[in-house]
MDAnalysis code that builds the backbone (N, CA, C; Angstrom):
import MDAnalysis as mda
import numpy as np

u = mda.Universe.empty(399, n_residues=133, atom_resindex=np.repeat(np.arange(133), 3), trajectory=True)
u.add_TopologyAttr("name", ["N", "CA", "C"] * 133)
u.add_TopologyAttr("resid", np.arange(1, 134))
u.add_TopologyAttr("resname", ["UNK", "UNK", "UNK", "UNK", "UNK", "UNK", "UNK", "UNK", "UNK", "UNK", "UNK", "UNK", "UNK", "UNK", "UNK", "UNK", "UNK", "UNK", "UNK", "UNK", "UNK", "UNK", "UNK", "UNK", "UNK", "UNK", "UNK", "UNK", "UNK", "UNK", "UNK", "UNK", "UNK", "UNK", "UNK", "UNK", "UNK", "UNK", "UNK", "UNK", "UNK", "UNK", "UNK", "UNK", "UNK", "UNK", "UNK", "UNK", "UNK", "UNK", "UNK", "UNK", "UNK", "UNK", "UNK", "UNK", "UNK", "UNK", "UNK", "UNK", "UNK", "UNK", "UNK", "UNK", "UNK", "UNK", "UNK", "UNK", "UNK", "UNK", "UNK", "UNK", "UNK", "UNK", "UNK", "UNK", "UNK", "UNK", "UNK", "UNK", "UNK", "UNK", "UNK", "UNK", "UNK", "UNK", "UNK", "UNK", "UNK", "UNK", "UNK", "UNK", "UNK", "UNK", "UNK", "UNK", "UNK", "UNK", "UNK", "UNK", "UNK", "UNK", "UNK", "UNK", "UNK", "UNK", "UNK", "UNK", "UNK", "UNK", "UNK", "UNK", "UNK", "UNK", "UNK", "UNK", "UNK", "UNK", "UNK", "UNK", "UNK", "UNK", "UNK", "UNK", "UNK", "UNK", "UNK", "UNK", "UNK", "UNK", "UNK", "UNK", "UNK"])
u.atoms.positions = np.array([
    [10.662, -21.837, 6.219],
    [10.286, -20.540, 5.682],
    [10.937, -19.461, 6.550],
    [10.952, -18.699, 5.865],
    [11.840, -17.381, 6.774],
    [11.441, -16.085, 6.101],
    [11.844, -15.152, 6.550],
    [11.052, -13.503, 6.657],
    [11.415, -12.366, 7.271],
    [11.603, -11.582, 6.283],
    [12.213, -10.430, 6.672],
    [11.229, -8.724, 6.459],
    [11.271, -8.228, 7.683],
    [10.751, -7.232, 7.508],
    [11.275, -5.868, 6.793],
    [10.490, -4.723, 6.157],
    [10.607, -3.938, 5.561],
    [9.834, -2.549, 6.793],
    [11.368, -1.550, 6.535],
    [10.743, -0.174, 7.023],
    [11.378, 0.562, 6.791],
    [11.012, 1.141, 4.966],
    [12.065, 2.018, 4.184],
    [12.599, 3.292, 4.805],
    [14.066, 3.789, 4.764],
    [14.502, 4.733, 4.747],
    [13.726, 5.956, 4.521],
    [13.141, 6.586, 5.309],
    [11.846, 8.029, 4.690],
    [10.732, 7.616, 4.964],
    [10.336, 6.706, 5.392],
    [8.811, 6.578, 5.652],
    [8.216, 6.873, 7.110],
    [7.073, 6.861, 6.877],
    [6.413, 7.236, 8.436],
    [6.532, 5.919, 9.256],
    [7.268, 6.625, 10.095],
    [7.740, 5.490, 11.535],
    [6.684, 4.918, 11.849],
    [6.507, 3.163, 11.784],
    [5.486, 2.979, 12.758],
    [5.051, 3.502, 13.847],
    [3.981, 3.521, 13.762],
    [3.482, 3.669, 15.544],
    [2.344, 2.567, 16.105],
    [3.358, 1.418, 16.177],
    [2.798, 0.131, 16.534],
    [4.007, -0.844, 16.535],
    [3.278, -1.961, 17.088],
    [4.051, -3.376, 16.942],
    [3.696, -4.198, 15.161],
    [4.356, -3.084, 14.151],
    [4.018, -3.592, 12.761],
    [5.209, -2.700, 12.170],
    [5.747, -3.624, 10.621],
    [6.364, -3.408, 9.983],
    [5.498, -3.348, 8.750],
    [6.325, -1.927, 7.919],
    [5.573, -1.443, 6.663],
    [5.334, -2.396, 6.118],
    [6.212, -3.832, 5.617],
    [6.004, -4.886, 4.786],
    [6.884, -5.987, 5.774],
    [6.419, -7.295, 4.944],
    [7.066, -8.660, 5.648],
    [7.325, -9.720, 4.676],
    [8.640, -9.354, 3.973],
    [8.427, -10.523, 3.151],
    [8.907, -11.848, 3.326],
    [8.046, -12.469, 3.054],
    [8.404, -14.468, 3.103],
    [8.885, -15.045, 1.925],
    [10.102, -15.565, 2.183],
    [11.122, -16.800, 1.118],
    [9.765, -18.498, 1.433],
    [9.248, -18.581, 0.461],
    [7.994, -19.735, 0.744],
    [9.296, -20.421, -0.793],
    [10.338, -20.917, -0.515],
    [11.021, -22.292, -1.356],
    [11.203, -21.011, -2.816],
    [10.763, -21.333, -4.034],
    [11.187, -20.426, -4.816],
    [11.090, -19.025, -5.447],
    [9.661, -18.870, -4.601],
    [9.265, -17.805, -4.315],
    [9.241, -16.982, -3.541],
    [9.024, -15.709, -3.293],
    [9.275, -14.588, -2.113],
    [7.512, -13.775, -2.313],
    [7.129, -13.642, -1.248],
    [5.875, -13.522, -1.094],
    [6.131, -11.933, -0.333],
    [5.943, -10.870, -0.509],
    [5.603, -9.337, 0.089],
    [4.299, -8.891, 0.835],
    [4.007, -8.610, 1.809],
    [2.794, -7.929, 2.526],
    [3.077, -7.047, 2.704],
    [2.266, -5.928, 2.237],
    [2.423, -4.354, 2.678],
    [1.169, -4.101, 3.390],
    [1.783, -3.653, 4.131],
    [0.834, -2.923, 5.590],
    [0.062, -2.244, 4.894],
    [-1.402, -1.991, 5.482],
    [-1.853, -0.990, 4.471],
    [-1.483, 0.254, 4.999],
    [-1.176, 1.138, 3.783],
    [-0.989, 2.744, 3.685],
    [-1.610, 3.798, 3.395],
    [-1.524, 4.760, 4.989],
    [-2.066, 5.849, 4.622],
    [-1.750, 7.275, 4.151],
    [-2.148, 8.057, 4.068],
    [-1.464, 9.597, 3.763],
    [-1.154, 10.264, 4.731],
    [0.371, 9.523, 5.366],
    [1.009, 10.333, 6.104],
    [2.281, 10.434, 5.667],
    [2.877, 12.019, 5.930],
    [4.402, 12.086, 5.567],
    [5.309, 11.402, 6.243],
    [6.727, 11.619, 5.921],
    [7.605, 11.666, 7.250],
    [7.612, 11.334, 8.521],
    [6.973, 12.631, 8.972],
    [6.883, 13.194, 10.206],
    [5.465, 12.575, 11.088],
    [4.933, 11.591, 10.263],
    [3.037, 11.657, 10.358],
    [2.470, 12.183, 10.871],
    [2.680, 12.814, 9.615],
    [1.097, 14.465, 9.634],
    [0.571, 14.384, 8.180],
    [-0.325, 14.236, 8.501],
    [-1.862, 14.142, 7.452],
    [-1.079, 14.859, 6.001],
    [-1.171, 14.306, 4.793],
    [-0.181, 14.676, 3.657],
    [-1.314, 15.875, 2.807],
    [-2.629, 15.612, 2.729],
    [-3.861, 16.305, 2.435],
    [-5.119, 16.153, 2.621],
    [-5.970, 16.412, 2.695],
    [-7.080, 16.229, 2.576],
    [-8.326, 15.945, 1.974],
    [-7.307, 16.119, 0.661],
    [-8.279, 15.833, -0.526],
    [-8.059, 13.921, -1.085],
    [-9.040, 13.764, -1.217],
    [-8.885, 12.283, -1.360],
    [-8.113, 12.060, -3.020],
    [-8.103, 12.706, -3.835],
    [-7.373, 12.443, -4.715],
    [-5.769, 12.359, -4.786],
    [-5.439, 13.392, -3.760],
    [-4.199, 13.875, -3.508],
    [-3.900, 12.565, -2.533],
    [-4.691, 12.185, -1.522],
    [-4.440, 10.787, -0.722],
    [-4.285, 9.532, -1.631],
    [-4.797, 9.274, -2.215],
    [-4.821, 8.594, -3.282],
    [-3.698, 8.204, -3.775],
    [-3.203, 9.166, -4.259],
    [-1.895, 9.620, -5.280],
    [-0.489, 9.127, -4.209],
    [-0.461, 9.640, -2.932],
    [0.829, 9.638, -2.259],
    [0.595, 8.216, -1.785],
    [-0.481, 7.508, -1.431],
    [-0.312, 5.818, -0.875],
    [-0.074, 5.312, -1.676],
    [-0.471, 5.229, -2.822],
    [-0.047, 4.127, -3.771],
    [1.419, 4.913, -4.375],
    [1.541, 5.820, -4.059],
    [3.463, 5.874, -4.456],
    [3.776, 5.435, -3.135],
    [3.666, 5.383, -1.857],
    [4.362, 4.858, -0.807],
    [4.216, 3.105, -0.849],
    [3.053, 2.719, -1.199],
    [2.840, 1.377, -1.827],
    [4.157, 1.162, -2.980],
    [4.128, 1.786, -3.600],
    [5.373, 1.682, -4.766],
    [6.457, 1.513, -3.951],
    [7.039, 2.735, -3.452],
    [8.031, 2.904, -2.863],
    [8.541, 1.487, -2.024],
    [7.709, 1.312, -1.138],
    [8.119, 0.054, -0.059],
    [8.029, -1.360, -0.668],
    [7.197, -1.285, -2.042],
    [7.695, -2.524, -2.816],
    [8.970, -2.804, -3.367],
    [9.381, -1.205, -3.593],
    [10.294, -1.194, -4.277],
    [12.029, -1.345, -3.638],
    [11.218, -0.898, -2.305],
    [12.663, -1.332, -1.110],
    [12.750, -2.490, -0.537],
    [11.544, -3.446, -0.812],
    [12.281, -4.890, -1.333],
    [12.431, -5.434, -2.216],
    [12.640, -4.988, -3.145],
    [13.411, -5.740, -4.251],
    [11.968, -6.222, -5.206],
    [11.005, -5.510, -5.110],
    [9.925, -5.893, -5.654],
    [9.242, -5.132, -6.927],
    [8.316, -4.537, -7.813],
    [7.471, -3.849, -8.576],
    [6.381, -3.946, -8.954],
    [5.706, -2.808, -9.004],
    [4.438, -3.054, -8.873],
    [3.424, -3.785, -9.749],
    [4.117, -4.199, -10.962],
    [3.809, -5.502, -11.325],
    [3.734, -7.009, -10.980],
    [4.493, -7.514, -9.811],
    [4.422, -8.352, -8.770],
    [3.233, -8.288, -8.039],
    [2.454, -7.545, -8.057],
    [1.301, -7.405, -7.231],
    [0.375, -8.240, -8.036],
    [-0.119, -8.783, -6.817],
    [-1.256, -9.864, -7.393],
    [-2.681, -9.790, -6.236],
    [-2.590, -8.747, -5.124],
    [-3.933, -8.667, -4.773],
    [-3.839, -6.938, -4.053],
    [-4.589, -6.499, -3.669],
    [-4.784, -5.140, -3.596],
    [-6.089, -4.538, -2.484],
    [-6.240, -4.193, -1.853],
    [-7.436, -3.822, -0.593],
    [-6.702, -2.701, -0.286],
    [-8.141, -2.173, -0.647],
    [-8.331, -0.172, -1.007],
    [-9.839, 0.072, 0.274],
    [-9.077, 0.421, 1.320],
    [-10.575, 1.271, 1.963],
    [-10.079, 2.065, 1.914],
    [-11.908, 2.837, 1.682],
    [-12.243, 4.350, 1.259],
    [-13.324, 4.782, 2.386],
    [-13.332, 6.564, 2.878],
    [-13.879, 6.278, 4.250],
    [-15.284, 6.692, 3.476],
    [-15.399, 7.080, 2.519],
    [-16.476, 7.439, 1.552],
    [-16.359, 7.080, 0.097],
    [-17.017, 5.657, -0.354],
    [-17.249, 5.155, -1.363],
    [-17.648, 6.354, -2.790],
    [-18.172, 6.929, -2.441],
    [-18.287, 7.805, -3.706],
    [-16.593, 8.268, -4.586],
    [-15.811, 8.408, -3.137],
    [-14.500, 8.750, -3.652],
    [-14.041, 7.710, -4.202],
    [-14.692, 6.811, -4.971],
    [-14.126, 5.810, -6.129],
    [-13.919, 6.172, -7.459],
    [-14.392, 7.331, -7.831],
    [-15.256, 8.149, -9.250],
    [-12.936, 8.462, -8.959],
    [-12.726, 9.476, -8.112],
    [-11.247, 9.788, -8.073],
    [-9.782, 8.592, -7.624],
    [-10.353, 7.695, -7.071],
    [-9.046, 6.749, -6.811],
    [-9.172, 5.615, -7.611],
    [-10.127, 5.368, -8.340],
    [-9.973, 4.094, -9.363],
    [-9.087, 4.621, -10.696],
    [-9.079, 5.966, -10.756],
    [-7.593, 6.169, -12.704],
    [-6.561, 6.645, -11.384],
    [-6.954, 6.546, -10.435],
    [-4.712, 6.691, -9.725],
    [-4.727, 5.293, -9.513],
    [-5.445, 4.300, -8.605],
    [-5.123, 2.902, -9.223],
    [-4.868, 1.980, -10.283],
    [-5.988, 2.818, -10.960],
    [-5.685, 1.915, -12.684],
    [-4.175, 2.327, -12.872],
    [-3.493, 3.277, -12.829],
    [-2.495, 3.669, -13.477],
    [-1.496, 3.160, -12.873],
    [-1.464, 3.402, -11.762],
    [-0.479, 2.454, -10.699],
    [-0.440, 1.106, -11.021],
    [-1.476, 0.111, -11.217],
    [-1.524, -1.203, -11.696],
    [-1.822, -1.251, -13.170],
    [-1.793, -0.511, -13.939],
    [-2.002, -1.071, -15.709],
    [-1.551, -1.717, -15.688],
    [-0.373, -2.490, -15.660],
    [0.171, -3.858, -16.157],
    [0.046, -4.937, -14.948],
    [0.014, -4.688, -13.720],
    [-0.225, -5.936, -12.969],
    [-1.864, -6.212, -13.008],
    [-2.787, -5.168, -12.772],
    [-4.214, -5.972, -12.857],
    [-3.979, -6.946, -12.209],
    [-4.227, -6.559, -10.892],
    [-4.135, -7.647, -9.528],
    [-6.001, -7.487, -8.862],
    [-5.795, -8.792, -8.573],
    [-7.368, -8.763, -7.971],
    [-7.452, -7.698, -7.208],
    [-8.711, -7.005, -6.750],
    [-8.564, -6.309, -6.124],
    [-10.364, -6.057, -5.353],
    [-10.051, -5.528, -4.214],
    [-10.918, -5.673, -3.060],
    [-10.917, -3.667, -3.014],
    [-12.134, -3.283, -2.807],
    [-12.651, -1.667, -2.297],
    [-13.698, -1.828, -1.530],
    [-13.751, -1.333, -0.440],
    [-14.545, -1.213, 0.369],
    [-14.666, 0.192, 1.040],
    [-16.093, 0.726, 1.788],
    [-16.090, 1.703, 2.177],
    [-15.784, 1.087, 3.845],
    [-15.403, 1.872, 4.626],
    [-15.313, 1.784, 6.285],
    [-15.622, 3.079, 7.059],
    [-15.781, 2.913, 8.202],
    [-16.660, 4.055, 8.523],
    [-15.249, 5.176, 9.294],
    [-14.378, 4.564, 9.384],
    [-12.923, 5.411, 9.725],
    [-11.611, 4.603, 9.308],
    [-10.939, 5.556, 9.622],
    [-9.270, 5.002, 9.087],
    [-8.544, 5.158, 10.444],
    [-7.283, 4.274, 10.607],
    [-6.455, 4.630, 11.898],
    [-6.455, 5.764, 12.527],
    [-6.008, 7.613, 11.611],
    [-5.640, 8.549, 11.862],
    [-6.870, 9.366, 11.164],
    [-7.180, 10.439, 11.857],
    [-8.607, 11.183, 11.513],
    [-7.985, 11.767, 10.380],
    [-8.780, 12.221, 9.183],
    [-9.005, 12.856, 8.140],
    [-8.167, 11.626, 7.121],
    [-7.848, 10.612, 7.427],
    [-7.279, 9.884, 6.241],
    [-8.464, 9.179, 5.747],
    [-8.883, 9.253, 4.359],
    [-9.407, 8.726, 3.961],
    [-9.270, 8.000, 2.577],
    [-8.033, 7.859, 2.484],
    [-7.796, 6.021, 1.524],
    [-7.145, 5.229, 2.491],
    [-7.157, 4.226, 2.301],
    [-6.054, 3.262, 2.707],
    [-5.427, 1.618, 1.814],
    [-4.592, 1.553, 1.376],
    [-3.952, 0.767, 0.486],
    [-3.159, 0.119, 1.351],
    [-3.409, -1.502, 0.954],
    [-2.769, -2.756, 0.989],
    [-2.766, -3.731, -0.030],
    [-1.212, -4.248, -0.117],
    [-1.312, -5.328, -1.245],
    [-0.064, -6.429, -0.461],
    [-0.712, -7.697, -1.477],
    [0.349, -8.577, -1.641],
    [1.331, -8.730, -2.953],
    [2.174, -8.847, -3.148],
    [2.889, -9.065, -4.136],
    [3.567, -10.395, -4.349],
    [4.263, -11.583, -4.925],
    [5.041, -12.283, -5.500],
    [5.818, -12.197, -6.666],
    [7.002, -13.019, -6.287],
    [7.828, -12.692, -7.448],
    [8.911, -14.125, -7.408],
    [9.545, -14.841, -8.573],
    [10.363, -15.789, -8.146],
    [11.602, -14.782, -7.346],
    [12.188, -15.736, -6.393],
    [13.047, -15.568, -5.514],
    [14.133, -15.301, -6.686],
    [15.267, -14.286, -5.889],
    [16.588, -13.820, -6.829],
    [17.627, -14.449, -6.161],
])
């Protein structure tokens, strides 16, 4: 098995011993892990504050870094969404639904009592598969 990491062109630089994604060649398949993502720009600085607006930019950076391996977000087959306040499910479940309408990948929400960086409050991770190209 072998594996190659992902850390798209434009994204917020780690700040750790972690890569945005890691994908594994498992024989005919290629298996994707995306780090989970929060609402930071560029530069990482907090993108908004409003959890809808957080919402909205992780799961396009979720897109995005699927999409800089060779992946789409129909390949997704599991999904873990913490929220630092569960009520904010009423606003991030139609930016998820919409993001996944056609994959409908299992999916995991949980509330947690903080996120890595203060005021972020979504955070998105998925796995994806796809046959190998």
């Amino acid at each position: 098995m072998s594996h190659r990491k992902i850390v798209p062109a434009g994204s917020t630089p780690p700040f750790g011993a972690y890569s945005h994604a890691v994908v594994a060649d498992i024989g005919t398949s290629e298996l994707a892990f995306v780090t989970g993502q929060i609402a930071l720009d560029d530069q990482g600085q907090l993108i908004s504050t409003d959890s809808a607006e957080q919402a909205q930019a992780v799961f396009q950076k979720v897109q995005d870094i699927l999409e800089s391996a060779g992946f789409e977000l129909t390949d997704v087959v599991k999904a873990q969404i913490f929220l630092t306040d569960v009520s904010d499910f009423e606003v991030v479940a139609p930016i998820r639904d919409k993001f996944f309408e056609e994959a409908k990948p299992a999916s995991t929400l949980v509330e947690v009592t903080a996120l890595v960086r203060e005021g972020c409050k979504v955070e998105v991770e998925v796995t994806a598969v796809r046959a190998k190209r």
